[in-house]
N, C-alpha and C positions, 0 to 999 in steps of 0.2 A: 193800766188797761193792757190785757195779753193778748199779744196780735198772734193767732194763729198760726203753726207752721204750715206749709203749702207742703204737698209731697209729690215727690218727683216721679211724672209719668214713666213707668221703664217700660221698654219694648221687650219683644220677645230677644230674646238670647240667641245669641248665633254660635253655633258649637263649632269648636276644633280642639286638636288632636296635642297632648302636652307632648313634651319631649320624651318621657316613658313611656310612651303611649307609641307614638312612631316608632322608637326602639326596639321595642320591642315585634312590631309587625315588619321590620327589618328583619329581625333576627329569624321569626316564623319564614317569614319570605325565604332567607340564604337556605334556611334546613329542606325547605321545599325544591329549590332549585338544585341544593347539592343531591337531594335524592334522587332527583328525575336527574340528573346529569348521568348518575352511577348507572341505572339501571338502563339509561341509553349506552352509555359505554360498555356495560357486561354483555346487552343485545347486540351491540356490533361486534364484541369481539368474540362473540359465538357465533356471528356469520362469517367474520371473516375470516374464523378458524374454520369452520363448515367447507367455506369458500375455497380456503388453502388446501384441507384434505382431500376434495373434490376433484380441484386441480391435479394433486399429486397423484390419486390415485388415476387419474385419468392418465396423467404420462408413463405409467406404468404399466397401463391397456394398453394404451397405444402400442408400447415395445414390445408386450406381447404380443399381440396382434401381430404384429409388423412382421415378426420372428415367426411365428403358426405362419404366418401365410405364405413362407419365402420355404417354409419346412416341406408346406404343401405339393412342392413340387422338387426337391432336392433328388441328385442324382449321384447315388453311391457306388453301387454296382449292379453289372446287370451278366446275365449267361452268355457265354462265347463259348466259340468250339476252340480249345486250348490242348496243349498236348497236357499231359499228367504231370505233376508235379515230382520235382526228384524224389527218389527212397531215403527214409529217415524222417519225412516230415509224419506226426503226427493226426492219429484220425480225427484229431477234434480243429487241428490245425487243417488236415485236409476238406471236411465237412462244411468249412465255413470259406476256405479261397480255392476249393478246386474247380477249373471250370468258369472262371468270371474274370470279368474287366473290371479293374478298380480305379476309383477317383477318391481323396482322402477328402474325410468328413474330421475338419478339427475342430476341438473343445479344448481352451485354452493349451495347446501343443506347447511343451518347449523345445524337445528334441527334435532334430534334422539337420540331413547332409547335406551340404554345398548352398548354404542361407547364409547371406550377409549378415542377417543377426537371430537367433535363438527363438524368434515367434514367428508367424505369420503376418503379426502388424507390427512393423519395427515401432512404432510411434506409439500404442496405446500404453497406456498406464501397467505397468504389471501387477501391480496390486489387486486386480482387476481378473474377473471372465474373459474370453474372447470365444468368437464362433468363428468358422469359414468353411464352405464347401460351394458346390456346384448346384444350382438352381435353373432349371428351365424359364424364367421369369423375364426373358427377353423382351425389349421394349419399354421397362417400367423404370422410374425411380433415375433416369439420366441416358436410358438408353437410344438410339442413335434412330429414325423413321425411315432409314431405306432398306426396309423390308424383312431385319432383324425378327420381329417377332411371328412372322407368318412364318419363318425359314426354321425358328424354334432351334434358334442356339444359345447354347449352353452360355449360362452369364455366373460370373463367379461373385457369391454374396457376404457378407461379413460383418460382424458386432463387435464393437470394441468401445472402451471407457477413456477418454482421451481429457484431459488439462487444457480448456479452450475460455476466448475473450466469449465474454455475453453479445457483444457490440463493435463493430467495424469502426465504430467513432474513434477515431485517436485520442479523445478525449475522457472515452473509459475504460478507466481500468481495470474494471471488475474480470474474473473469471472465477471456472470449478469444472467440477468435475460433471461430463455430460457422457450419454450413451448416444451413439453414431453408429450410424448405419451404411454400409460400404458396397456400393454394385459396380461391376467390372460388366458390358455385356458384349454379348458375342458380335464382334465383326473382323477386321481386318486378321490375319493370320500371323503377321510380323510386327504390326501393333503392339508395344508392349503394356498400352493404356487397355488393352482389350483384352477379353477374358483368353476368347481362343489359341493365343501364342504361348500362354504360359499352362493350358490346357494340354497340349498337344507335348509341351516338354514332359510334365508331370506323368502322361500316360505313356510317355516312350520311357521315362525311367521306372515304372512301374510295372508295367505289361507288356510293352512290346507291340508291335504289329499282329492283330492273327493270325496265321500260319494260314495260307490253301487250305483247301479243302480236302487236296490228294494228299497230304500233311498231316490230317489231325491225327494225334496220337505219337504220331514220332519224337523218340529224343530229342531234346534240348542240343542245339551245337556250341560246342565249345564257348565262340564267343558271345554265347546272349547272356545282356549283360543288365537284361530287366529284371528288379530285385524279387518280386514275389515269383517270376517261373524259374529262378535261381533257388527258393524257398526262402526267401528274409523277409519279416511279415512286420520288425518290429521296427516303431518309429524313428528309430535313432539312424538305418538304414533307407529311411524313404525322404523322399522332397518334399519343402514346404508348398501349399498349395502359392502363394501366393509371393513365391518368392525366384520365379524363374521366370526366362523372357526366352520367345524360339531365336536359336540362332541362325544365321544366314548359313546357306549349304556350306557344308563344313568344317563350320564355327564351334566352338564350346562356348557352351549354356553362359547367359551374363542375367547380372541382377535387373529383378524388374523395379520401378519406382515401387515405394511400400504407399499402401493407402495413408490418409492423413487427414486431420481433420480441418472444415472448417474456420478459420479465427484463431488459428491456435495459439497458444503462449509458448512463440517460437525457442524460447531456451529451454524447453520441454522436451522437444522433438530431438529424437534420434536423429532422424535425415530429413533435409527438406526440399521438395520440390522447386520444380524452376520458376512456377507464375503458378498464381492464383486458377489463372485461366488461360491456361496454353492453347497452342489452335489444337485446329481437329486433321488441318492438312486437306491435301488431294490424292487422288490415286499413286499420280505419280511419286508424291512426299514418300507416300504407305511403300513403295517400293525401291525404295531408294538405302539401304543401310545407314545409309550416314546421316537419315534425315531428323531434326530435331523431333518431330513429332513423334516418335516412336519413346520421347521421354515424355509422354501425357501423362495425367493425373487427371482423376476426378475427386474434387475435393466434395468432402460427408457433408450430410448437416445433422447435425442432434435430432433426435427422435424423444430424448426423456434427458431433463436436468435437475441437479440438483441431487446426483447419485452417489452414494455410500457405497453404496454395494452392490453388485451386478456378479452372482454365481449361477453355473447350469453341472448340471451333475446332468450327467448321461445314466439310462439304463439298457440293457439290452436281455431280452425271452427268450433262454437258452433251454432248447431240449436234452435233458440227461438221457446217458444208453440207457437207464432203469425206465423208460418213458416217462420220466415226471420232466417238471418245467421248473427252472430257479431265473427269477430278475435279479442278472448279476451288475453292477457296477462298474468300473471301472479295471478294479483292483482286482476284485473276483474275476473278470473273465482275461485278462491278461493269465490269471492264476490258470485258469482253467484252457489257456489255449499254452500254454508251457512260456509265457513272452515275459520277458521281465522290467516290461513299461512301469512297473509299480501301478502308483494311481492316476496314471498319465493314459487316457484311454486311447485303445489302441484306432490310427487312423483311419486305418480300413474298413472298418467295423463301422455301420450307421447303428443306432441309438434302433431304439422300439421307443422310446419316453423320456424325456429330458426336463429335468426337475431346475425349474427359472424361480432365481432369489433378486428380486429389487426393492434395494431399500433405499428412500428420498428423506431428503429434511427440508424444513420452511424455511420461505425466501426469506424472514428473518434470521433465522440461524445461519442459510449460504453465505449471507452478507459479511459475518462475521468470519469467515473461513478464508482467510485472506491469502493464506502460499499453498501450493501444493498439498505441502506437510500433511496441513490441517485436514482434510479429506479422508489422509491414510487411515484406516482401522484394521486393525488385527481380528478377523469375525470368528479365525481357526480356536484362538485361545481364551484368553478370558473377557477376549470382546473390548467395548470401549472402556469398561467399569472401572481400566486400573491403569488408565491413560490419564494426560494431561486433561484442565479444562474442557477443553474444545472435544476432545474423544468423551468425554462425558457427557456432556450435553447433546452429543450426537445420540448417544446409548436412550438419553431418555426422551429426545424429540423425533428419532426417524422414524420413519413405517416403513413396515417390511411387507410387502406385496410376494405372494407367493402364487406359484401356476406351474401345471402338471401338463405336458406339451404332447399329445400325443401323435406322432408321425407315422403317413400312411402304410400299408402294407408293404412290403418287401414283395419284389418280383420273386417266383420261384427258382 
């Protein structure tokens, strides 16, 4: 007898996933994840490359700016009733100082008499630009609130590219290469931290007192011994703006504290101040000779970092006797005033346009720019191209910001 098989009720199937099966939606998964990764990473680092140039270009405004606006009011020369200048001086020579009070307008100067050292900022980088002249811009940027700027004295301003710490922290060591911005302003007279004392030297060895009025036109006496009514026009015979202190009646001239920057990376520095933060003194300090205060300093701060290159090329709108006009340079109009500054423009001479070169690299690259050294580029020759590493990379990652500076009219 055949007993029947019974057949086994099955239920529904319950599905899952084999090992090929998961494996492969892993592997979909990672391709998915690695792409969204990348394309998240390519968008940030197109902002924060956006971010960086943004930045950089911004502290390159800034410094322009900074510069346009201190130019705005600079004080080169201006008409005096003067006697005439000695015979022999030339008409193109006479055209441009007969008749005027001068204050020297430097761009990057090396030559002058009786300077502790060969610039107007013993301290900044020579590799480098530098500016300096006289600004009506009293009251601003450090200047002093009793009464300085309603009085509208003469404050002496200055750009220079100085080797300074990022950071006060003892703890970092980072630094580079920054542009710093230098105001001196008008107060005290024997001050050597104030613009006025080193003002008043500059213009006594340059000009002179103006003669009467029952005076003008009369010869020169023997001993005046101011270099332009003498006829010497060329820098190597004039004073640094920023390198004389008045001296007490009857004294000979002594060095004034040179500006300085900042945090600096003091084995940089040519000379260095006595304190961060010297006092300011009292009237009585101010008149005292011997008082420490007369060795102040106003220490800069960076205006734009992370600078390669900081150059200003002066021009000046000279009228030729054929009445036409040539924008001569530096070099040309030394040529054409008989002076043999070379391309060392001459001091007296304010600018009509001054051509600003600033070039920056990213906080990346700065990082990497660890001694001084590294900074250096040669811009005259063949530039970083055929430098070490570091000059190379500088070559293909700085920006060069460029700005055509136009300064106001000349008094007549």
């Amino acid at each position: 007898m055949r007993i029947p098989l019974q057949r086994r009720k099955v239920g529904p199937t319950v599905g899952g996933a084999s090992l090929v099966e998961l494996l492969a939606s892993m592997a979909i998964l990672s391709v998915l994840v690695l792409v969204l990764g990348t394309m998240l990473d390519s968008a940030m680092g197109r902002f924060r490359s956006g971010a960086d140039r943004t930045q950089e270009r911004g502290g390159a405004r800034v410094a322009a700016h900074w510069i346009e606006r201190d130019l705005a009011s600079h004080v080169a020369s201006r008409p005096a009733a003067l006697p005439r200048l000695p015979e022999g001086v030339s008409e193109a020579q006479r055209e441009f100082f007969e008749g005027r009070l001068f204050l020297p307008f430097e761009i990057a100067r090396r030559s002058g008499t009786g300077a502790p050292a060969q610039r107007s900022f013993a301290n900044a980088a020579p590799e480098f630009g530098s500016l300096a002249f006289v600004s009506r811009v009293s009251g601003q940027g450090g200047g002093r609130s009793d009464g300085d700027a309603a009085a509208g004295a003469p404050a002496l301003v200055g750009y220079y590219v100085a080797y300074a710490r990022h950071s006060p922290l003892s703890d970092d060591p980072g630094a580079g290469m920054k542009l710093f911005r230098h105001y001196r302003p008008g107060g005290h007279e024997r001050g050597l931290g104030y613009a006025d004392s080193m003002l008043r030297q500059v213009s006594r060895e340059i000009n002179d007192a103006p003669p009467p009025p029952d005076v003008v036109g009369a010869a020169l006496p023997p001993a005046n011994a101011a270099a332009v009514r003498r006829g010497r026009f060329a820098n190597g015979e004039l004073p640094f703006l920023l390198s004389r202190g008045c001296p007490p009646e009857g004294g000979a001239p002594f060095p004034a504290p040179p500006a300085w920057p900042a945090r600096p990376v003091r084995e940089r520095l040519v000379s260095r101040p006595p304190s961060f933060h010297p006092t300011r003194g009292s009237a009585s300090d101010w008149a005292d000779p011997a008082s420490p205060v007369h060795d102040s300093v106003f220490p800069d701060e960076a205006i734009c970092d992370h600078v390669v290159r900081f150059e200003l090329r002066p021009w000046r709108l000279v009228e030729l006797p054929d009445g036409t006009s040539e924008l001569m340079d530096a070099a040309a109009l030394n040529r054409h005033l008989g002076l043999g500054g070379g391309d060392e423009w001459p001091v007296l001479v304010a600018p009509d346009y001054i051509d600003l070169v600033v070039a920056v690299v990213p906080e990346t690259l700065a990082r990497r720019l660890a001694r001084y050294e590294d900074w250096i580029v040669d811009w005259r020759g063949a530039g970083a191209a055929g430098g070490g590493p570091n000059q190379q990379r500088i070559a293909q990652e700085c920006r060069v910001h460029r700005f055509r500076l136009a300064l106001p009219p000349r008094s007549a």
